[in-house]
C-alpha positions as CSV (number, residue, x, y, z in Angstrom):
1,X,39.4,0.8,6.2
2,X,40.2,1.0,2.7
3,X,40.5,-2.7,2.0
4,X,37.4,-3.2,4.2
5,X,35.4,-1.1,2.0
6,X,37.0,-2.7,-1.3
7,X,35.7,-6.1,0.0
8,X,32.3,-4.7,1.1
9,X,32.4,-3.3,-2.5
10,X,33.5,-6.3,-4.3
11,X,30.8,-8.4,-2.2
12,X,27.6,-5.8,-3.4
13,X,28.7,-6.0,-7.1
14,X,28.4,-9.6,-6.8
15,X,25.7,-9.5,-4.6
16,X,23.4,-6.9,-7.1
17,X,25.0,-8.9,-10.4
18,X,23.3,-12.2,-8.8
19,X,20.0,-10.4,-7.9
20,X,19.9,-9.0,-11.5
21,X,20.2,-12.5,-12.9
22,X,17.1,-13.1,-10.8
23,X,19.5,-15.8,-8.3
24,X,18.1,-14.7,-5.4
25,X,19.1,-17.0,-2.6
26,X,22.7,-16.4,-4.0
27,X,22.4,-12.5,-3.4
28,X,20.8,-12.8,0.0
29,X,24.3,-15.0,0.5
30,X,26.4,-12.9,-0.6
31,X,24.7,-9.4,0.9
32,X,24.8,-11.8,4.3
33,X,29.0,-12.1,4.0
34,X,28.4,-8.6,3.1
35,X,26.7,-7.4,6.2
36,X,29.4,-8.1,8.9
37,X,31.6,-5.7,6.9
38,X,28.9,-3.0,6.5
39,X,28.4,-3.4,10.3
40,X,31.7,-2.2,10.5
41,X,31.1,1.0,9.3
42,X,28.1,1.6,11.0
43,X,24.6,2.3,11.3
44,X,24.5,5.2,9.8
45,X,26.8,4.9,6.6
46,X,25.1,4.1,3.1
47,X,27.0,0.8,2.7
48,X,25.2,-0.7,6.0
49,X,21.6,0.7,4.7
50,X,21.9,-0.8,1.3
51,X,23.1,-4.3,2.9
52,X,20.2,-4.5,5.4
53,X,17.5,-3.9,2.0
54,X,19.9,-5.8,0.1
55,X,19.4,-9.2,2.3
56,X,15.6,-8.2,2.6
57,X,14.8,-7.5,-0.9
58,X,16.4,-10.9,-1.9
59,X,14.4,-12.5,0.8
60,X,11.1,-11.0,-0.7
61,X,12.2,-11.8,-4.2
62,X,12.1,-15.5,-3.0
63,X,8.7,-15.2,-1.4
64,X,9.7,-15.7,1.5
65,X,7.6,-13.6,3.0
66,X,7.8,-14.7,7.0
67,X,11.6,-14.7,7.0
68,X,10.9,-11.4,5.5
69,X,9.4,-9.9,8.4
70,X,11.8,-9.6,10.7
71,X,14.2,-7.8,8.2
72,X,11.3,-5.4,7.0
73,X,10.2,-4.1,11.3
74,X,14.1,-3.8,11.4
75,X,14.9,-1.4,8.3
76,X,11.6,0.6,9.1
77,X,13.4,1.2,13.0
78,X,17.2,1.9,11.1
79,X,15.6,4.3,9.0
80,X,13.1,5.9,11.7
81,X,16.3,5.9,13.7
82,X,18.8,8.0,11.3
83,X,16.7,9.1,8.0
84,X,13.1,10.0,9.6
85,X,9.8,8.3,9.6
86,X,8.9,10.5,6.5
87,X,10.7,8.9,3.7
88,X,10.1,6.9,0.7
89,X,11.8,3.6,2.0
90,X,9.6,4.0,5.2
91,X,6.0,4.4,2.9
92,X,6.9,1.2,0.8
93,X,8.0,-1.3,3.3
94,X,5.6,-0.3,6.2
95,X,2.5,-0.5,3.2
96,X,4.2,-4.5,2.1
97,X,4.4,-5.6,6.2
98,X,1.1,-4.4,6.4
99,X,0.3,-6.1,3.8
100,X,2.8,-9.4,4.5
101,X,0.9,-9.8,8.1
102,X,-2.5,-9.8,6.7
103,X,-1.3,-12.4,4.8
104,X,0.1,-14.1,7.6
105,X,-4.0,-13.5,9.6
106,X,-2.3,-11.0,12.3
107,X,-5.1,-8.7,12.0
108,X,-3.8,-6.6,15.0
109,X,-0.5,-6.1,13.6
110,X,-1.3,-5.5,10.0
111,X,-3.9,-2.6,11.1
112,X,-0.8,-1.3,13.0
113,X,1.1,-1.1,9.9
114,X,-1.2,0.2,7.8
115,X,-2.0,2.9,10.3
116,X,1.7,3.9,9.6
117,X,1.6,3.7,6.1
118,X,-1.0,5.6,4.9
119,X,0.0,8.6,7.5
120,X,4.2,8.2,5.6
121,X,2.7,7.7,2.2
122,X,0.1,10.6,2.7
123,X,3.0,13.1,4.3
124,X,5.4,11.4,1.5
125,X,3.3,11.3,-1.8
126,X,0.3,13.5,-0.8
127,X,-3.1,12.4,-0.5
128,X,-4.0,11.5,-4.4
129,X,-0.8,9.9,-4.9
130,X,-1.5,6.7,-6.4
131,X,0.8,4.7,-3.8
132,X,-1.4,6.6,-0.8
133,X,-4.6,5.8,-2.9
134,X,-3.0,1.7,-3.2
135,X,-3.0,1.9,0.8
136,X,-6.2,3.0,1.3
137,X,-7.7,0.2,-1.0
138,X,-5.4,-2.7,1.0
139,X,-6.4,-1.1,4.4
140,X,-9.9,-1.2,3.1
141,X,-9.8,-5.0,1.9
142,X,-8.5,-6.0,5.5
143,X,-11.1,-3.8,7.3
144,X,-13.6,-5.9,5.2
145,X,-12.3,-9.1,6.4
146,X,-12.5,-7.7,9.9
147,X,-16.2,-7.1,9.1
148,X,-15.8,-3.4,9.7
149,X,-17.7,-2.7,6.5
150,X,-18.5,1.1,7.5
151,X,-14.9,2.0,8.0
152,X,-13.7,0.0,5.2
153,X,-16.3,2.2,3.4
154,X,-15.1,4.8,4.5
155,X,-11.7,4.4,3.2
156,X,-12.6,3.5,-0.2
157,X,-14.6,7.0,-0.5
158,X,-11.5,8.8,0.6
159,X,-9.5,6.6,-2.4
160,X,-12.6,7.6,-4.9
161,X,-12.9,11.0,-3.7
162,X,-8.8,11.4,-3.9
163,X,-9.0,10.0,-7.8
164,X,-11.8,12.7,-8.2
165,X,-14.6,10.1,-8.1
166,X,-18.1,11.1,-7.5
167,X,-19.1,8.4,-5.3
168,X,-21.4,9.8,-2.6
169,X,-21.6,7.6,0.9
170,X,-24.8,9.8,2.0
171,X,-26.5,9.1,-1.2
172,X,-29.9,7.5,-1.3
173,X,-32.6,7.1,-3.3
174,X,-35.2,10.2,-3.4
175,X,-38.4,9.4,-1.3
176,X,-41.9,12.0,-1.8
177,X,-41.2,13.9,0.8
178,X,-38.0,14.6,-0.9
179,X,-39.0,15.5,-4.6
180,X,-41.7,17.5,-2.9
181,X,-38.9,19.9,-1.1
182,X,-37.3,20.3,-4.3
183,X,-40.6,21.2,-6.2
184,X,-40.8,23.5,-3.0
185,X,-37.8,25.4,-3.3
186,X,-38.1,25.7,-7.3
């Protein structure tokens, strides 16, 4: 296996120098020779993980966002599969297919993903993190163009509330009745 791995090698430094030098569709070549090789060491070894986001994040980079989706469902499975849904590679991509099939109008699908997200992102960065907080404002957005304005509300008070915002759903303007039970209780 040890010229195997030297090509697989040789393949990635091209693969990451051509990325670099922002050619995209000539990484996503090269980390596609790259994958057959990878696949030979399996599912589970490193060089077969980095392939997979390799060929993904050079299909992204080229906005190519349907061809994109495919590779993003798969790397969320590989790394369910052998890292554990709660993982940092698991929070980003399920929160930019969420996102991607918005995009794409497949409401059902993108609620889905979102769903997933913000429950990896939460366990992964905690409830204030700014990544979780970046979820709950996108789920938000598309619960607005559902026209489900109360639980899109919802979920930007738990974004303001997690920044340490004081924004109150319940609050409402004082009527009589009310300033009288205060005068009351003074």
């Amino acid at each position: 296996m040890g010229q195997l791995s030297d090509e697989w090698y040789t393949l990635s430094m091209s693969a990451e120098r051509a990325f670099s030098r922002d050619g995209y569709a000539r990484a996503e070549e090269i980390w596609m020779e790259a994958l057959p090789l990878a696949e030979q060491f399996g599912e589970t070894d490193e060089r077969y993980t980095k392939s997979v986001l390799g060929v993904t994040r050079s299909i992204l980079m080229q906005k190519r966002d349907k061809d994109a989706m495919p590779w993003l469902k798969y790397t969320i499975e590989l790394f369910k599969t052998h890292h554990g849904i709660y993982n940092e590679t698991i929070a980003r991509i399920s929160h930019k297919l969420a996102n991607i099939y918005r995009v794409q109008k497949m409401p059902i699908e993108s609620e889905e993903m979102f769903k997933l997200a913000l429950d990896v992102n939460t366990k992964t960065y905690g409830a204030a993190d700014e990544f979780t907080i970046e979820v709950l404002g996108d789920y938000a957005d598309l619960l607005t163009e559902l026209h489900r304005e109360d639980e899109a509300q919802h979920m930007l008070y738990c974004a303001t509330a997690s920044l340490g915002g004081s924004w109150n759903k319940d609050l409402r303007k004082p009527t009589a009745e009310y300033d009288l039970q205060q005068e009351e209780q003074s």
